[in-house]
N, C-alpha and C positions, 0 to 999 in steps of 0.2 A: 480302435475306439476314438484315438484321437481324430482321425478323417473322418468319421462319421461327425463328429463333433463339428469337423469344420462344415461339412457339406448343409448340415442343419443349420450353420448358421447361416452361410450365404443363399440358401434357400430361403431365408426369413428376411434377410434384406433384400433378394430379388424382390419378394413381393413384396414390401412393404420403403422399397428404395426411395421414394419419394418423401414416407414419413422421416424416415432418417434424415434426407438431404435437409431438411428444411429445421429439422431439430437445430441438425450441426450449426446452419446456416443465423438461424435465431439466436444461440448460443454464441456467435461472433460477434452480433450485430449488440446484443447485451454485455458483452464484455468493452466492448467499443465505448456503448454510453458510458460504463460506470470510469473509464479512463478517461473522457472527454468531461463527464461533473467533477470528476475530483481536479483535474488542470482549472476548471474555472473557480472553485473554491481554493484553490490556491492563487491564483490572480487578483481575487478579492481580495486577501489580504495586503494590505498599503505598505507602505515601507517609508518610514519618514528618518531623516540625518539630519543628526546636530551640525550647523556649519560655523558654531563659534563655538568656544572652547568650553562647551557642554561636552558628558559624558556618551560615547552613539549610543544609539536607540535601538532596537531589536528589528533583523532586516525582516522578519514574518511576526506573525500575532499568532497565539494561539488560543483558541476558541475553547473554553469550557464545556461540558453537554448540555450547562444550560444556558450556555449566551444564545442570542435567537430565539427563547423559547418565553412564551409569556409565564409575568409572575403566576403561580395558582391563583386563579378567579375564587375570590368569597363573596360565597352566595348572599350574603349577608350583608355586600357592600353595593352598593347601584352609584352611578356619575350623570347628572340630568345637565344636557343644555338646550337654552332659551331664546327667545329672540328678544329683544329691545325693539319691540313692536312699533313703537311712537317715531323713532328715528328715520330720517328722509331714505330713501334708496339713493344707491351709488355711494356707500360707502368707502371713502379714502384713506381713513387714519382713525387711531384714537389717542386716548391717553386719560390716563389714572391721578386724582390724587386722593390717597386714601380710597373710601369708595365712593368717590363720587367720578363720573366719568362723562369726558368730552367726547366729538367729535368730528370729523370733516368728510365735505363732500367738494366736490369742483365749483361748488356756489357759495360756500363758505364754512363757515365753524359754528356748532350748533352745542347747546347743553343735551346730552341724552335723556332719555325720560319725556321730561319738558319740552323739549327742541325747542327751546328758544333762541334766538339769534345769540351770538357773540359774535363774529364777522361775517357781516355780506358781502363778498367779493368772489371776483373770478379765479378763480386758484388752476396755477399749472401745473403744478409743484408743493408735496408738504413734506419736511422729514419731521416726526414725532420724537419727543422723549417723554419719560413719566414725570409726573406733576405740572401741566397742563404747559409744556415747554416744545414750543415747535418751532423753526424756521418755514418762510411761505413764501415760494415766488407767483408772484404776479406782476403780469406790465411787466413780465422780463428783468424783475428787480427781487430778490432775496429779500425779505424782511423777517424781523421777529414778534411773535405774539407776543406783546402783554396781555395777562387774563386778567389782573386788576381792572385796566381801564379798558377792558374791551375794544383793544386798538392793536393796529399791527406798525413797528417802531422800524423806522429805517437804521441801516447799518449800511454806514458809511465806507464799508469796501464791498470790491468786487470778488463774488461767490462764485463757486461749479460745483463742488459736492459738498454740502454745508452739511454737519451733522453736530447737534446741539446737544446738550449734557442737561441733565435731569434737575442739576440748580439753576439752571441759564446761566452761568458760571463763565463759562466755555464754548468756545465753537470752533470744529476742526472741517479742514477743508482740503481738498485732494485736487492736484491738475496734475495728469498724467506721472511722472516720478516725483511731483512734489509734495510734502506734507506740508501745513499750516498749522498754528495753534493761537485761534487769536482771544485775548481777554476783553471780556464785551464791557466792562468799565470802561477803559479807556480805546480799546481797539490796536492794544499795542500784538504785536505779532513774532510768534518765533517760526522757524522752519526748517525743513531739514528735508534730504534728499536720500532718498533710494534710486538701487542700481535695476530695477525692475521697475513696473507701473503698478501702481497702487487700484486696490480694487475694493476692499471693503476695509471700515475703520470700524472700532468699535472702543465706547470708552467701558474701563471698569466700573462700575457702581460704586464702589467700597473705597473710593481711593481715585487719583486724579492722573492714575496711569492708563495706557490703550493700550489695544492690538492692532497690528496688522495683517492684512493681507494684502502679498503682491503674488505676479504671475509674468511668466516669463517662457516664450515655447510651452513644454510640456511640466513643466513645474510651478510648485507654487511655493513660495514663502513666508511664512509667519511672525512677527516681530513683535516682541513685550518691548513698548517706549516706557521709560523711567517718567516719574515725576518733573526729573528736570530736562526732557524733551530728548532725550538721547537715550537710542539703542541701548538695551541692557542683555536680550535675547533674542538669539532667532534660530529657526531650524528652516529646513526646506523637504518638501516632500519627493516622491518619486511619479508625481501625475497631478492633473491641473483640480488639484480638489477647493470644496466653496468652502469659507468659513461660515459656517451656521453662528452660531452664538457665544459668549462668553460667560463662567459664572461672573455671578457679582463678584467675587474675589478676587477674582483673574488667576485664579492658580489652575486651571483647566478651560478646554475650549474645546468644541464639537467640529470634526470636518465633517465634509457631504463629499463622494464622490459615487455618483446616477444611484442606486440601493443602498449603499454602502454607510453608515457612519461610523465615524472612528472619534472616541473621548480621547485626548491627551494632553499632557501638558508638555513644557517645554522640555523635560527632562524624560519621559518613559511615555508610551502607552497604556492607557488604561484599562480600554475593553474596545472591543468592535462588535459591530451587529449588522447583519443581513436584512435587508427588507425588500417584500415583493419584489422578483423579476420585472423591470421596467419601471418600477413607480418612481417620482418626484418627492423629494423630502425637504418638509421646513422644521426648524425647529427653535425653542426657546428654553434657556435655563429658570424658571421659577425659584427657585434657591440654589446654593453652592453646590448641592450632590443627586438635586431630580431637576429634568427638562419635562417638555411636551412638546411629543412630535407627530407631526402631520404625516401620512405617507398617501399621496395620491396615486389613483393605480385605475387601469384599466380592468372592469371584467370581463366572462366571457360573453356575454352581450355588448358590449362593445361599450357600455356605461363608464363616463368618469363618476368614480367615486374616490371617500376620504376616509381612511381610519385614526384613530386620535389616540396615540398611546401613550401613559407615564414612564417613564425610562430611569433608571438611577447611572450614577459615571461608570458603571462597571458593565453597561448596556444591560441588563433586567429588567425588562419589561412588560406592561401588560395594558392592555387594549382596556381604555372605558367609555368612548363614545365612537360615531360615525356622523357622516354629514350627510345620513338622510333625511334629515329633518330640514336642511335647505336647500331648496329647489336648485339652485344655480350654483350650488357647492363651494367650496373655501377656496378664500382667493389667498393663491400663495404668494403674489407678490405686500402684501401687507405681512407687516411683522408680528409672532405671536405676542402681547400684551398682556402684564399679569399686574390686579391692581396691588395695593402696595403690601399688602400680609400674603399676596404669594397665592391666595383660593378660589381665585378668578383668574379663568385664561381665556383671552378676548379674541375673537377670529372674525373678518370682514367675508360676508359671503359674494361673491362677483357678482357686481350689478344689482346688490340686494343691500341691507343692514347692515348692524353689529350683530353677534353673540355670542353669549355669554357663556363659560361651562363653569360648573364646580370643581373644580379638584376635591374640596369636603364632601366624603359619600354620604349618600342618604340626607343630600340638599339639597332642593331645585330652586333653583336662582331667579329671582324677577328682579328686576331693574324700572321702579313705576312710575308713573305718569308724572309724578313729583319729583324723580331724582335720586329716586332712595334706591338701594342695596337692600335684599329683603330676601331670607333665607327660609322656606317653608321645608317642616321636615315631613319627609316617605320614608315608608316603612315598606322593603323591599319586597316580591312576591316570594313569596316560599316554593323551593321547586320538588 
């Protein structure tokens, strides 16, 4: 019984040997992939060490089933964004006080809405902060906007990466390992050196402390400066990641490294999240525990496009707008801009305007011909 058992079988594989071979063959080739995505979602996860006498930090993250996964969409909630129609093309810059809103193009500094002049000039160069505080090179010289007298104010030292604080208070400045911190009353200056080149500074909002970013080979470094201009913290990661943004607090900061964001502070990790294979991520904190983040991505039509998602520190997230609505899609080299209550999140389209989104659901936002903040309420489609 049993040889007949065998001869039946191999008689059904004779004639059917090819279905077999190709079974088997499929079967390796899928074992293969599912061993090859699980090695890359372990690569994803980041590894950041404490290098001062902080507690380490965990050398993997581990992803809950619903980090990556958008918050549930209510039907009942809609996110509308607008254009600031009236605003010249080639948008550079903006900035918020309250809600009224500036901005800049390479020809000068314009009131939104209105566009009416506040400086006519050649602009190389603007770095913004909120409450209508920018530094402007032109003529190869740094200067500072006053918005009172619609003048841009010389400062009397020499700049290269001038980044200004939101009372004009301040102005920090970076040449390769060096920090600056100069006080623009008198122009007096402190400084301090790192063992690495400095790449991104960012002040706290809340407080008269920064972060930093340096980068060194394949590493990068993070630094909380104290009030009184001295290191208080720092870690270092395990790869060259961007620092995205800062809460106002400064007790948490977002890296970027290509899909990848990771929330943490200087002490733990907080969450990590995946986004699109290949896409570009910018992002901004709007208050201490949500940002919004940009993720630019190619489709399968080879289109660049943008999705807009709100994020909390714990990476949860969920999608409320896209940048079909501007032709020449979000320019990620401008910073996300939120006016000063946090319900406006401002994005410059490449070679286009301002516009505006609501973080308030069931708000569409116009910004009008006068100047004004103007919130019309929709009542969402029922599905």
């Amino acid at each position: 019984m049993i040889n007949n058992l065998k001869i039946k079988i191999l008689a059904i594989y004779n004639s059917k040997h090819k279905f077999f071979n190709t079974l088997v063959v499929s079967g390796l080739i899928l074992l293969l992939f599912i061993l090859i995505t699980q090695k890359d979602k372990n690569a994803a996860q980041p590894v950041v060490n404490v290098s001062t006498t902080q507690s380490s930090l965990p050398t993997n993250v581990r992803r809950d089933e619903n980090q990556g996964i958008p918050f549930t969409f209510n039907e009942k909630e809609s996110y509308y964004i607008n254009q600031i129609i009236t605003n010249n093309d080639g948008v550079t810059g903006f900035s918020w006080d309250g809600d009224k809103n500036i901005y800049s193009t390479k020809n000068g500094i314009y009131e939104a809405g209105t566009n009416n002049p506040i400086i006519t000039v050649v602009i190389n160069e603007i770095r913004w902060a909120n409450n209508f505080s920018a530094v402007v090179k032109t003529e190869n010289r740094w200067k500072m906007l006053d918005y009172n007298t619609k003048q841009l104010v010389e400062i009397p030292v020499i700049l290269y990466n001038p980044v200004i604080d939101d009372k004009r208070e301040t102005i920090i400045d970076f040449k390769r390992n060096n920090l600056f911190m100069y006080n623009i009353s008198d122009y007096s200056v402190k400084d301090l050196k790192f063992e690495e080149p400095i790449q991104k500074v960012f002040f706290v909002k809340n407080n008269k402390e920064l972060v930093v970013l340096t980068n060194y080979a394949t590493k990068s470094y993070i630094y909380s400066i104290d009030q009184n201009f001295n290191v208080s913290k720092k870690i270092n990661t395990d790869d060259n990641y961007e620092l995205g943004s800062v809460s106002p607090d400064g007790k948490v900061f977002i890296l970027i490294l290509n899909n990848n964001i990771t929330v943490s502070n200087f002490d733990t990790i907080v969450g990590s999240d995946i986004f699109l294979n290949k896409s570009n991520l910018s992002v901004g904190f709007r208050n201490n525990t949500e940002s919004v983040v940009v993720e630019k991505y190619k489709d399968s039509l080879g289109r660049i496009l943008d999705n807009i998602y709100i994020s909390n520190i714990a990476n949860k997230r969920f999608k409320i707008s896209d940048s079909r609505p501007l032709i020449n899609r979000i320019n990620r080299d401008l910073r996300i801009i939120f006016n000063t209550n946090g319900y406006i999140a401002t994005f410059g389209e490449n070679k286009g305007k301002t516009w505006i989104l609501s973080l308030k659901p069931n708000l569409y936002p116009t910004y009008s011909t006068t100047g004004d903040l103007i919130f019309s309420n929709i009542k969402p489609e029922s599905h």
